[in-house]
C-alpha beads as a LAMMPS data file, in Angstrom:
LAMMPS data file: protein, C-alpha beads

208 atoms
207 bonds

1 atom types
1 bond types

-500.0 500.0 xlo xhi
-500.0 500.0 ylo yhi
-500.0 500.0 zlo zhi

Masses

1 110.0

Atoms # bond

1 1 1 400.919 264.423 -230.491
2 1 1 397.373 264.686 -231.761
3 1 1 395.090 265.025 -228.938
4 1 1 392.377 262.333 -230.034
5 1 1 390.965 262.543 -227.199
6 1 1 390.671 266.213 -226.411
7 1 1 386.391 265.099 -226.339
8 1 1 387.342 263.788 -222.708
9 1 1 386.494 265.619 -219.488
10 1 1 388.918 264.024 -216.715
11 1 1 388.897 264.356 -212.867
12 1 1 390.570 263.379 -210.161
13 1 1 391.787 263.425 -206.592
14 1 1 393.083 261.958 -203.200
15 1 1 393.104 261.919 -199.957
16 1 1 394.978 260.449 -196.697
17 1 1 391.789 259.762 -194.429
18 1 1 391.559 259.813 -190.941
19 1 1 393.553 257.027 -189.925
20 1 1 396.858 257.476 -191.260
21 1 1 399.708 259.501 -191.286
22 1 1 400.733 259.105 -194.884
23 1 1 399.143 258.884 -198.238
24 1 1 399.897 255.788 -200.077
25 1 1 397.897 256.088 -202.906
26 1 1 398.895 257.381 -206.187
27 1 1 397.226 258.125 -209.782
28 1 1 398.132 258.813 -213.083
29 1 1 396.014 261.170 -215.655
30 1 1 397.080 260.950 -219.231
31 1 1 394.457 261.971 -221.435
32 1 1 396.639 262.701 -224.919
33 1 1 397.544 259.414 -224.562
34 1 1 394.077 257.746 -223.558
35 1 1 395.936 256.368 -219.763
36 1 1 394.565 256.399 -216.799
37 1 1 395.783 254.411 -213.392
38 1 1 395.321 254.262 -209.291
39 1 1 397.953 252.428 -207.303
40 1 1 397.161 251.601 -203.987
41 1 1 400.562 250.956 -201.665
42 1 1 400.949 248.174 -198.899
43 1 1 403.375 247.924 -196.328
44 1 1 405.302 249.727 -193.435
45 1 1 406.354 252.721 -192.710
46 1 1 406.293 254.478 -196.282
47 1 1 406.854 251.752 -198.414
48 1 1 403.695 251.343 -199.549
49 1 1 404.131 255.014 -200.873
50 1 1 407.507 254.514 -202.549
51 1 1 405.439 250.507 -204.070
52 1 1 402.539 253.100 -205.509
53 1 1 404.217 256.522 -207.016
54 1 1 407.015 253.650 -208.598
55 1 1 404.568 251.976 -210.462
56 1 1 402.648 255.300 -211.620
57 1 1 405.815 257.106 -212.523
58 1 1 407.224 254.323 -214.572
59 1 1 403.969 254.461 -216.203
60 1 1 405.007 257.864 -216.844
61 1 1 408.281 257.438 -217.874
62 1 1 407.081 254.627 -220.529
63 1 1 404.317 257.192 -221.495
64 1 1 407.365 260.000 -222.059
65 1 1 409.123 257.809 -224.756
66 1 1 406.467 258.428 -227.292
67 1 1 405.489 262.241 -226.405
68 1 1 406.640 263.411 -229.483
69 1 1 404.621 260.773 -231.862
70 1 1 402.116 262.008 -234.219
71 1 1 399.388 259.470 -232.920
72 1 1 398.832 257.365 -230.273
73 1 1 399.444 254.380 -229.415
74 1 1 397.220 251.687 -230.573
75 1 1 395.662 249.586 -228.165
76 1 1 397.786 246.471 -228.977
77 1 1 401.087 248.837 -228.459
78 1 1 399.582 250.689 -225.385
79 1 1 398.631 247.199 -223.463
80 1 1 401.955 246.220 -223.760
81 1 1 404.008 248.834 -222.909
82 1 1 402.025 249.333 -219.663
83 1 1 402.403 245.530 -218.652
84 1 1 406.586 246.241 -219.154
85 1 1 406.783 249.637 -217.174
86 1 1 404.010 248.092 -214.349
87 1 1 406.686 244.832 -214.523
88 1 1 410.008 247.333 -214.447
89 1 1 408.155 248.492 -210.970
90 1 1 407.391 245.527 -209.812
91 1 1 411.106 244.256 -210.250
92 1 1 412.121 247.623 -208.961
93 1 1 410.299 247.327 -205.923
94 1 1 410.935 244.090 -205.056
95 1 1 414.710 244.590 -205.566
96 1 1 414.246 247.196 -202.835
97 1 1 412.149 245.501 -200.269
98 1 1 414.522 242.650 -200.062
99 1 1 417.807 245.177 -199.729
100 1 1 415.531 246.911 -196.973
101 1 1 414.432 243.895 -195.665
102 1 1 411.085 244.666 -195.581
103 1 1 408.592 241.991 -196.453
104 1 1 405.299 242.681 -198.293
105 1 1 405.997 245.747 -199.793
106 1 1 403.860 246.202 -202.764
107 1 1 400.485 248.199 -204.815
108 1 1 397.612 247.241 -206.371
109 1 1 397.290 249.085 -209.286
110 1 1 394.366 249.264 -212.304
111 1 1 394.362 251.077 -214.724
112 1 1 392.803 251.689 -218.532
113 1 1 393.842 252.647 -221.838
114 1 1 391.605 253.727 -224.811
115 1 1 391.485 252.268 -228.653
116 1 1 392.408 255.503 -230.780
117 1 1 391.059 253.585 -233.765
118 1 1 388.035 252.189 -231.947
119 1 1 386.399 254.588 -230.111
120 1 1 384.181 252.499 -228.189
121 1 1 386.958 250.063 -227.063
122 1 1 389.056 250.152 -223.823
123 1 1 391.101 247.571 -222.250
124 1 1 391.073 247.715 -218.100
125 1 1 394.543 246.310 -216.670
126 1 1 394.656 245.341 -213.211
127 1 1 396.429 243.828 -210.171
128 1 1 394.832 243.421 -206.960
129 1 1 391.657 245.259 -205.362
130 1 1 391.366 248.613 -206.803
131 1 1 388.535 248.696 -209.474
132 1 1 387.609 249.564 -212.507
133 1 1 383.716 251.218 -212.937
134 1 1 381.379 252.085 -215.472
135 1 1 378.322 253.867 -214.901
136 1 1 376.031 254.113 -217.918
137 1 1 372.664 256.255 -217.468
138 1 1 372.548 256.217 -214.183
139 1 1 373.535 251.761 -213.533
140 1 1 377.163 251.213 -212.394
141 1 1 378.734 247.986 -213.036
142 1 1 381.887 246.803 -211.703
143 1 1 384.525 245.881 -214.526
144 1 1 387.322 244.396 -213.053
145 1 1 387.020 241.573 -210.182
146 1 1 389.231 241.493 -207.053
147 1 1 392.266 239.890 -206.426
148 1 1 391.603 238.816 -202.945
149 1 1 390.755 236.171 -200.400
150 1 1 387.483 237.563 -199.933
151 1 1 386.831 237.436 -203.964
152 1 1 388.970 233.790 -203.825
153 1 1 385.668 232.910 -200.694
154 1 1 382.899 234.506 -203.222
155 1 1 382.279 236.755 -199.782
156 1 1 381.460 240.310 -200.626
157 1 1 381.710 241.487 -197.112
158 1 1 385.047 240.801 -195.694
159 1 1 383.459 240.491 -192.050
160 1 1 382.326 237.281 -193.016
161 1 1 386.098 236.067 -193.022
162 1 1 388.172 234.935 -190.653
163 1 1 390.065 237.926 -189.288
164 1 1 393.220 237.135 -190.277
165 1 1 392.270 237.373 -193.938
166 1 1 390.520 240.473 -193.974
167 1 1 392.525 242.748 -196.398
168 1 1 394.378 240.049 -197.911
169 1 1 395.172 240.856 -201.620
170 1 1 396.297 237.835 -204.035
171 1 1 398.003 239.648 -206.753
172 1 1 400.246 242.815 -206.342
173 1 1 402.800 244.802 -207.807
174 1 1 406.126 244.693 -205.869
175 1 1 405.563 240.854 -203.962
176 1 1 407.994 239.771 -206.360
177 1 1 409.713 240.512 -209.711
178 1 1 406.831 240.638 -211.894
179 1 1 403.173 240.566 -212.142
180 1 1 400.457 239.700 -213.929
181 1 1 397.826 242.317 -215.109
182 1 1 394.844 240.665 -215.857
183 1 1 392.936 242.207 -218.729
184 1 1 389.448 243.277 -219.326
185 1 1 387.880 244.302 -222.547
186 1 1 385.173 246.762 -222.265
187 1 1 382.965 248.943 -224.222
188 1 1 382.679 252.441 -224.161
189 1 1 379.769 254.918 -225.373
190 1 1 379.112 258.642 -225.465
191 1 1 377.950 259.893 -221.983
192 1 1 379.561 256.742 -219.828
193 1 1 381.458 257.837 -216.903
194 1 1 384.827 255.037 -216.408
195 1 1 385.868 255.022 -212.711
196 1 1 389.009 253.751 -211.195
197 1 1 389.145 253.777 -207.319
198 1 1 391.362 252.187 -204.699
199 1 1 389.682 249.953 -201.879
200 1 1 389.845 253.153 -199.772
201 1 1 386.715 253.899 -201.306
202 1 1 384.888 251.056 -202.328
203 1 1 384.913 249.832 -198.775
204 1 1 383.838 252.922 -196.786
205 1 1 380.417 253.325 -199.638
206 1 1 378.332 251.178 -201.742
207 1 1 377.412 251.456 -205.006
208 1 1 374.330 253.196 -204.779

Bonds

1 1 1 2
2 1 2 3
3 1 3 4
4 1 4 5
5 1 5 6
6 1 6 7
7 1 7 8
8 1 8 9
9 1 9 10
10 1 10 11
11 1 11 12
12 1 12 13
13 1 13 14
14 1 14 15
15 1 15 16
16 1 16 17
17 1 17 18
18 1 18 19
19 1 19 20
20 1 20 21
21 1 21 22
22 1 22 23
23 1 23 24
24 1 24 25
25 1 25 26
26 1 26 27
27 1 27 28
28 1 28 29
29 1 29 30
30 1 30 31
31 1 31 32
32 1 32 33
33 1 33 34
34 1 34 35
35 1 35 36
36 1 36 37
37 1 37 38
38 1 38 39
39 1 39 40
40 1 40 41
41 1 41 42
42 1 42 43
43 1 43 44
44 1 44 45
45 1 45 46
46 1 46 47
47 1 47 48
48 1 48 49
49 1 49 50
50 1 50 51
51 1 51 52
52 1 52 53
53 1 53 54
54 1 54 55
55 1 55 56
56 1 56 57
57 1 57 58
58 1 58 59
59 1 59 60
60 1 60 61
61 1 61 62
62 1 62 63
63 1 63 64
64 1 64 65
65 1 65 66
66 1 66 67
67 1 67 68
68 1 68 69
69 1 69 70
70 1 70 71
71 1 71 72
72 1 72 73
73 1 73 74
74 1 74 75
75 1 75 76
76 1 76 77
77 1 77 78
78 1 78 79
79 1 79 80
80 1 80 81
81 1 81 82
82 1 82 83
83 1 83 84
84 1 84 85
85 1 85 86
86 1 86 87
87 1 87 88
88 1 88 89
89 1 89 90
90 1 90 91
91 1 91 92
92 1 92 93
93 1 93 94
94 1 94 95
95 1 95 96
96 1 96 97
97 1 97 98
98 1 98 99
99 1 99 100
100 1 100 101
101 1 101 102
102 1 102 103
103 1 103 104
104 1 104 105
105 1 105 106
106 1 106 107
107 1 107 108
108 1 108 109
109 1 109 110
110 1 110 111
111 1 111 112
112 1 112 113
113 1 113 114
114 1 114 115
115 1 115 116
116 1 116 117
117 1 117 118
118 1 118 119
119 1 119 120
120 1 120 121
121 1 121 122
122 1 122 123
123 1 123 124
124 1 124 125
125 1 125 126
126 1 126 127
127 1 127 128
128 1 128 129
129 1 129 130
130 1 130 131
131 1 131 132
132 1 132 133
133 1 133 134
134 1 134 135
135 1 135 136
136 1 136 137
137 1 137 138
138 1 138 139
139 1 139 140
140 1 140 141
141 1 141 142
142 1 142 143
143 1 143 144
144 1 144 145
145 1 145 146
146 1 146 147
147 1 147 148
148 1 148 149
149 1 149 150
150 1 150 151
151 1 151 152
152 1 152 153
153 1 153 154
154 1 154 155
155 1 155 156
156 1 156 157
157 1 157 158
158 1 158 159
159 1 159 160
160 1 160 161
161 1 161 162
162 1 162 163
163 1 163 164
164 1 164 165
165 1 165 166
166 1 166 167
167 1 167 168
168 1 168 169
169 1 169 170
170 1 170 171
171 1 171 172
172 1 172 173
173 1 173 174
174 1 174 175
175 1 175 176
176 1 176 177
177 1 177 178
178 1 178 179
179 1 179 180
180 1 180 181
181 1 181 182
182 1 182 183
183 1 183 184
184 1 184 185
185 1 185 186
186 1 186 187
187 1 187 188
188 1 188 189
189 1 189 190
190 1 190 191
191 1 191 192
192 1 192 193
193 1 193 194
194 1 194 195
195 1 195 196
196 1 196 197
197 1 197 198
198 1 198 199
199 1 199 200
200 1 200 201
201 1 201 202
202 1 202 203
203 1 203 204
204 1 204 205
205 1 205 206
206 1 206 207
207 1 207 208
């Protein structure tokens, strides 16, 4: 495959934290293919680990089917092959959590794919609270919008709620047999930096 988008310079990286014992976040880096994803797992034990590295390695999987294309995918192809392998996870995981009988096993998950013919489209895909940045000489602005109670109250800080729905996340991969990714347009220019980022982040700084 042609690497259109060889101009890119990609980074990333995770880690557990302090409080727990496992890691149940998981990411994706595909730059020949202009794909990019975070998955954020919830639930026991380390379900919320299997709910996150399903949904990033059937990204994976779907992305393997066309390694050996010429071009990439255009946007229109792209967006929906990533809503069926983020749905064949979602059924997946659900399938699972009720053989387990485990209950609220699931992963946010975001993600972004670039427009090889436009190269200052993208198209953000999203479930739940993990975000989508982009920080353009020096402003960041937040692309995507949570799927949560505290988005659902208009409260940005979740101490405002009533304790029992702190945390609380609307729209996840894994609850049941499919999802829906909601979709944001966005431009893209030379020099912008796009950030994806699970809630492990975004709650512990601000966006200065």
């Amino acid at each position: 495959m042609a690497d259109v988008y060889s101009h890119l310079s990609v980074a990333a990286v995770t880690d557990m934290g302090r409080r727990r014992k496992n890691n149940e976040d998981a990411y994706g880096s595909y730059r020949e293919n202009g794909v990019f994803c975070v998955a954020d797992g919830m639930g026991g034990a380390e379900d919320g680990e299997v709910a996150s590295h399903a949904t990033v390695d059937a990204v994976k999987a779907m992305l393997d089917r066309f390694a050996r294309d010429e071009k990439p995918l255009s946007l229109y192809a792209m967006k929906a092959c990533l809503i069926r392998a983020v749905n064949e996870a979602s059924a997946w995981i659900f399938n699972r959590s009720q053989k387990c009988g485990t209950r609220g096993t699931g992963t946010t998950f975001v993600s972004f794919c670039l427009d090889p013919e436009k190269p200052d489209s993208a198209l953000a895909l999203h479930a739940g609270d993990s975000r989508l940045y982009r920080i353009r000489t020096n402003k960041i602005a937040q692309i995507t919008q949570d799927h949560s109670a505290a988005a659902l109250a208009g409260v940005k800080d979740e101490r405002e709620l009533n304790p029992m729905f702190r945390g609380v996340v609307m729209r996840a991969v894994g609850v049941s047999e499919s999802v829906e990714l909601e979709l944001t347009p966005f431009d893209v220019a030379d020099g912008d930096v796009i950030f994806i980022c699970s809630d492990g982040l975004t709650k512990m700084l601000s966006d200065e």
